[in-house]
BADOGU-969260 format. One line per 4 residues: their letters; for each residue x, y, z of C-alpha. Coordinates in Angstrom, 1 decimal. Example, Ala and Ser with C-alpha at 12.3 -4.5 7.8 and 13.67 -1.06 7.14 Angstrom:
<recs>
AS	12.3/-4.5/7.8 | 13.7/-1.1/7.1
</recs>
This chain:
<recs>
XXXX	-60.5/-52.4/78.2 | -60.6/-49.0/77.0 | -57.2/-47.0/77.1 | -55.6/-50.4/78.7
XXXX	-54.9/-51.9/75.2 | -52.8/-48.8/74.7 | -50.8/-49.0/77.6 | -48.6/-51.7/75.8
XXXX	-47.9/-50.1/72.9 | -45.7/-47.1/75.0 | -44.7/-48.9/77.9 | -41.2/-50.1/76.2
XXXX	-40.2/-46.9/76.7 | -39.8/-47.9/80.8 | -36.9/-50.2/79.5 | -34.7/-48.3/77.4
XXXX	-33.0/-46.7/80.3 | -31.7/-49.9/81.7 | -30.4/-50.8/78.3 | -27.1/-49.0/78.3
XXXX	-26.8/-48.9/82.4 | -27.1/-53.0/82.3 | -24.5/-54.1/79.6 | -22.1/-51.5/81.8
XXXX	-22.7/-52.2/85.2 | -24.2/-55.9/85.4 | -22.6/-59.3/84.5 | -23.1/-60.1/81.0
XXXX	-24.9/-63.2/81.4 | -26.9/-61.4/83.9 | -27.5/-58.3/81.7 | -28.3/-60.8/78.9
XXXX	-30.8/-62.9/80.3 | -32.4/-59.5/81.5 | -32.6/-57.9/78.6 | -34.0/-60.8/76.5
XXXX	-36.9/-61.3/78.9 | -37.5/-57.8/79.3 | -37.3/-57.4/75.2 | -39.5/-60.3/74.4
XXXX	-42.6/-59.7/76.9 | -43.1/-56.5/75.8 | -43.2/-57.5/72.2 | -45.0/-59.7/72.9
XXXX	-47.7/-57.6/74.8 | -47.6/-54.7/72.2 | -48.4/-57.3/69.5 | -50.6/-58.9/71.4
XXXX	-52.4/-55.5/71.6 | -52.4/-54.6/68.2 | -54.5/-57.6/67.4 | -56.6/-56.3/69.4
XXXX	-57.3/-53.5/67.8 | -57.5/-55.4/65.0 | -60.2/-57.0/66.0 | -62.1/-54.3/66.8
XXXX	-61.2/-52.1/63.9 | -61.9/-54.6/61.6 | -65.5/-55.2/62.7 | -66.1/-51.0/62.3
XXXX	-65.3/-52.0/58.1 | -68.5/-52.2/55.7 | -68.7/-55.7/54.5 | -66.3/-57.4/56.7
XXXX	-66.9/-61.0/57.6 | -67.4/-60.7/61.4 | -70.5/-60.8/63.1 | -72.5/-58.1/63.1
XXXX	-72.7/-57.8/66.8 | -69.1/-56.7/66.9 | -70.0/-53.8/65.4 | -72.6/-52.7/68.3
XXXX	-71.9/-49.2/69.9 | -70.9/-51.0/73.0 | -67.8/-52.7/71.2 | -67.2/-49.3/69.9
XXXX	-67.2/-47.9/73.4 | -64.8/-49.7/74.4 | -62.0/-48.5/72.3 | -61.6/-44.7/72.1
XXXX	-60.7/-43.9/68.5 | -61.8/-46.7/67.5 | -61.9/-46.3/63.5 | -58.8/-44.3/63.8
XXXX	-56.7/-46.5/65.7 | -58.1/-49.9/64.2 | -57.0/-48.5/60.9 | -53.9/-48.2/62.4
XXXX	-53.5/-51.2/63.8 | -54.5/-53.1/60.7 | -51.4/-52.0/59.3 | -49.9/-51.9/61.8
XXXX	-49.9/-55.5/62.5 | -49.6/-56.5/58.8 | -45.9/-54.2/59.0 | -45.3/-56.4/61.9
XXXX	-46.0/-59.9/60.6 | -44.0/-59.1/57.3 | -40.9/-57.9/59.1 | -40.7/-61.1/61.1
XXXX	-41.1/-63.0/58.1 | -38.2/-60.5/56.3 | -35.8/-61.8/60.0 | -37.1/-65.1/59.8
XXXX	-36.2/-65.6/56.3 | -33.2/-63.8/56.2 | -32.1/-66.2/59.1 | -32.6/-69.4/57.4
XXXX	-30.7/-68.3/54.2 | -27.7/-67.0/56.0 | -27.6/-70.5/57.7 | -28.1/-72.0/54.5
XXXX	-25.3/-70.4/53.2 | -23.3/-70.6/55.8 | -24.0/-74.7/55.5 | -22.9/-74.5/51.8
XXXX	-19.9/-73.0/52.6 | -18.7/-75.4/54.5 | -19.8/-78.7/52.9 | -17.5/-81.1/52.7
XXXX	-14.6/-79.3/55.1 | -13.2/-81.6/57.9 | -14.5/-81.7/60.8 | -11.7/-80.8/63.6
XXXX	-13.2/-80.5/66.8 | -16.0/-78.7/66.0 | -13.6/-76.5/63.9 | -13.9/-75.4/60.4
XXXX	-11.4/-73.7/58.5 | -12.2/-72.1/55.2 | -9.5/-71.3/53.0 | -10.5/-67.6/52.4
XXXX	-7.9/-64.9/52.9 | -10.7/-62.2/54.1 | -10.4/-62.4/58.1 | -14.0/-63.9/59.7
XXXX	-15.3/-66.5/62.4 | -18.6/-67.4/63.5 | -20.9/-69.8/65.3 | -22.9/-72.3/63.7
XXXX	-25.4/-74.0/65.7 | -27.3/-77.1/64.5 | -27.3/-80.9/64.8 | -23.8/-80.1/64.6
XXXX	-22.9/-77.2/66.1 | -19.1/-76.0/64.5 | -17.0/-72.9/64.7 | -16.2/-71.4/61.5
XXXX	-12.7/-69.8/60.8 | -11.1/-68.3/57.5 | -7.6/-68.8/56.9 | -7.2/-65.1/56.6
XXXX	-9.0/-64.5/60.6 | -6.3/-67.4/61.9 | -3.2/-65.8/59.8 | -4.0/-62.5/61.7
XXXX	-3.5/-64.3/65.3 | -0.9/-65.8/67.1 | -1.6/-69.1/69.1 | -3.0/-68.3/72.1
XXXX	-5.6/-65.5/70.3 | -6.6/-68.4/68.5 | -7.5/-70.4/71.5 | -9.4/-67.3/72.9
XXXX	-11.2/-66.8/69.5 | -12.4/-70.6/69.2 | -13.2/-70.6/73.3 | -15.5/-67.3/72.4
XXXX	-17.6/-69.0/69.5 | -18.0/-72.1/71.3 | -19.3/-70.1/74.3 | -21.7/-68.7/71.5
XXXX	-22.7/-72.6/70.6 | -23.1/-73.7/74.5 | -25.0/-70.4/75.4 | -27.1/-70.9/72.2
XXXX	-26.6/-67.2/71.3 | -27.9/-67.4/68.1 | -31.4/-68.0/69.9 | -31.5/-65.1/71.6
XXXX	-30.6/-62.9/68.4 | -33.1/-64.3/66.9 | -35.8/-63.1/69.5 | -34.6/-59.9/70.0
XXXX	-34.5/-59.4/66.2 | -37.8/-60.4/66.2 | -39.0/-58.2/69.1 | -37.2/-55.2/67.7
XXXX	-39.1/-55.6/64.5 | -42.7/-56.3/66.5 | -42.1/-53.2/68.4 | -39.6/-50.3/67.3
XXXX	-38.9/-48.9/70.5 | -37.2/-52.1/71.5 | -34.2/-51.4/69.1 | -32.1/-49.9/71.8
XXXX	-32.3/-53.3/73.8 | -31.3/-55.1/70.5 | -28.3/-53.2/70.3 | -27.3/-53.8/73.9
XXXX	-28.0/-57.2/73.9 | -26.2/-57.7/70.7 | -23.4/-55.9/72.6 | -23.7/-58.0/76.3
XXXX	-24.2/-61.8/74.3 | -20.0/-60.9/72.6 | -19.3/-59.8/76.4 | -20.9/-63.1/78.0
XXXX	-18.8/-65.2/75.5 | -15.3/-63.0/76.0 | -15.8/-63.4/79.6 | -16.3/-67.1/78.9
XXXX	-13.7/-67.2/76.2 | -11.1/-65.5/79.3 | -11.9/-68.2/81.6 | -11.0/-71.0/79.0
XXXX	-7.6/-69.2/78.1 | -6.6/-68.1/81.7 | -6.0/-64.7/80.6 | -8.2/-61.7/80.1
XXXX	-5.5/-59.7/78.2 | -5.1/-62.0/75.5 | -8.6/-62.4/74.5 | -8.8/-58.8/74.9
XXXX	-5.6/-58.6/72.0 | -7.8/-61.5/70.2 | -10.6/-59.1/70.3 | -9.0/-56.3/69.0
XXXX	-6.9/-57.6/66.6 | -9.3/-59.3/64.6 | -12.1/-56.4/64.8 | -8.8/-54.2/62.7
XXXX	-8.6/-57.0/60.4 | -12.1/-57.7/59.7 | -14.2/-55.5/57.0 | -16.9/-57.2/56.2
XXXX	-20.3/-57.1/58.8 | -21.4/-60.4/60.9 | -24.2/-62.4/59.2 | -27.6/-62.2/61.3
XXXX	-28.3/-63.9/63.4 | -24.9/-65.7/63.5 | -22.6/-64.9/66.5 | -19.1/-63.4/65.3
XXXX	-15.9/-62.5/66.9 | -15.5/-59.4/66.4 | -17.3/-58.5/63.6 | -19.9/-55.5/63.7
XXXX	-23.2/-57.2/64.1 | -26.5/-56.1/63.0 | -27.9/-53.8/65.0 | -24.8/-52.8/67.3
XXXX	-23.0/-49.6/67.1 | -19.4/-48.8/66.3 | -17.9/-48.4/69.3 | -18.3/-51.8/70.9
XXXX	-14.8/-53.3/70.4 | -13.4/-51.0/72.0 | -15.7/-51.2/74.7 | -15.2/-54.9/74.8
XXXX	-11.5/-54.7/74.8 | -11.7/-51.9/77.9 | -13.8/-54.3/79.8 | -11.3/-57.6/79.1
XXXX	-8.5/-55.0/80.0 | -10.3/-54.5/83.6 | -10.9/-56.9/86.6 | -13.9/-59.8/85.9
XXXX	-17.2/-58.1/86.1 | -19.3/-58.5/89.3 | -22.2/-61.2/89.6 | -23.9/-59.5/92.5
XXXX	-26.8/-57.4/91.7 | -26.7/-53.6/91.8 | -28.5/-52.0/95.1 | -31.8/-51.2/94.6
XXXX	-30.9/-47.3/95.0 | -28.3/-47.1/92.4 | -28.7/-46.2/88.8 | -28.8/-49.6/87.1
XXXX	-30.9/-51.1/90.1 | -33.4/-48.3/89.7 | -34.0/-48.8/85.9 | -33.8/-52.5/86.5
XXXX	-36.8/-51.7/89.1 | -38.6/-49.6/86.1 | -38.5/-51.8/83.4 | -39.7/-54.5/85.7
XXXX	-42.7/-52.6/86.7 | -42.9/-51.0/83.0 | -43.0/-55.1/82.2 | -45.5/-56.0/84.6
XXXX	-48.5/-53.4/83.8 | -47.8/-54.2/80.0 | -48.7/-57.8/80.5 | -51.4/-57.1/82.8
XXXX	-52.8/-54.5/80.7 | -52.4/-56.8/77.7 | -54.3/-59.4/79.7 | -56.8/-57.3/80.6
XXXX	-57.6/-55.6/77.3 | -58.0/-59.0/76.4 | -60.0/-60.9/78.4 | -62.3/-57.5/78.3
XXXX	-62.4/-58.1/74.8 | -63.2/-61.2/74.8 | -66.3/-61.0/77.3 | -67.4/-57.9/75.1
XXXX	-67.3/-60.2/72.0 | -69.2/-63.3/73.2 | -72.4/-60.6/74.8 | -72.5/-59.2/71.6
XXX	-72.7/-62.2/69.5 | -76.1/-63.9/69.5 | -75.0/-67.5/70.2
</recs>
């Protein structure tokens, strides 16, 4: 075990150079699905990790309810700092499970809302419209999965942008977008260094559904118009966790739009993968490796653990 069950909790750093080089130079489908993977294992690892620690830091505290054997010098051994960094990780974990609770909750009552809002509205094709003069749209998966329009977004384009801006949120519904927000938002709060692959991904997931959108219109530069005419009417920020046109999402970073609209303005992006020698390829290569040895590190760590544990307890 020993400095294994660290590993995890720095190795995220291996993937936040292929974070910006991926939503440029990859597909966005392909940068997407990356990303997401990429995001969520090592989450899932550094978590993984901290409970650990938790484990082992916990049995080091005077009156706790574990076994006495976990306490043993030989546990101890096993963990350099232990007192230290079991402290840490105590609340460090505690941080972690109440800001996926904060993202989880937060989710559920923007999609409540969201539900309210909408209540009663016809149903036209999976469309509603919602007579509200401040321009927005936005995906809303469920049972039954609906774009949501204002009157104000639909005033602001002509009819063609309209068929681009419906064809991008019901990309958003096939793709189930809002899935993949939600992981990343919940990685990104598990592990703070992963907030630089939210913000790509939140950038790459409006890229997979323009590309998609462009397809279903039969022309790039209209969706790119769409794109950038609704981001000058809109003022208000997306809802988390719901996928919007062109509204800044949580997470992303101002100048998005316009490199949205850049990309819509240039030929369809490539679906090949970059050479292994070239920049993205190479980061792509180092946050696959940074991936594996956190899960095998996590893996080890525990099953080390776990052996350590059971000697230790009298059975």
């Amino acid at each position: 075990m020993r400095l294994a069950v660290y590993l995890p909790l720095i190795l995220p750093l291996t993937a936040l150079p292929v974070a910006r080089l991926a939503s440029d130079h990859l597909h966005p489908r392909t940068a997407t699905r990356l990303l997401t993977a990429v995001a969520v294992v090592l989450a899932a690892c550094s978590t993984l990790c901290l409970a650990l620690l938790m484990v082992v830091g916990t049995a080091q505290v005077p009156g706790n309810p574990l076994p006495d054997g976990w306490a043993d010098p030989e546990v101890r051994d096993e963990v350099p700092l232990v007192r230290v960094s079991g402290s840490i990780a105590i609340a460090g974990l505690l941080v972690v499970l109440v800001a996926a609770a904060v993202v989880l909750r937060r989710a559920a009552r923007v999609r409540r809302d969201a539900l309210k809002a909408i209540d009663g509205l016809p149903d036209d094709g999976g469309v509603a419209v919602l007579p509200d003069a401040e321009p927005y749209a936005f995906a809303l998966p469920g049972r039954r999965p609906r774009v949501v329009v204002s009157t104000g977004m639909l005033a602001c384009l002509d009819a063609r942008e309209r068929r681009a801006l419906i064809a991008h949120e019901r990309a958003h519904l096939a793709r189930r977008h809002d899935r993949v927000l939600l992981l990343v938002r919940l990685a990104a709060a598990s592990q703070p260094l992963l907030r630089p692959l939210r913000t790509a991904i939140s950038y790459t997931v409006e890229r997979w559904a323009d590309e998609e959108a462009a397809e279903a219109v039969g022309d790039r530069r209209t969706t790119a118009h769409a794109v950038g005419k609704a981001a000058l009417a809109t003022r208000r920020p997306a809802r988390p966790g719901l996928p919007a046109f062109a509204a800044p999402a949580s997470g992303s970073t101002p100048g998005q739009v316009p490199r949205r609209v850049a990309a819509l303005l240039g030929p369809t992006p490539d679906t090949a993968w970059p050479a292994p020698r070239s920049r993205t390829g190479l980061a792509a290569i180092v946050a696959a490796a940074g991936t594996t040895v956190s899960v095998v590190s996590a893996l080890n760590a525990t099953v080390a653990l776990f052996v350590i544990l059971k000697a230790a307890t009298a059975l």
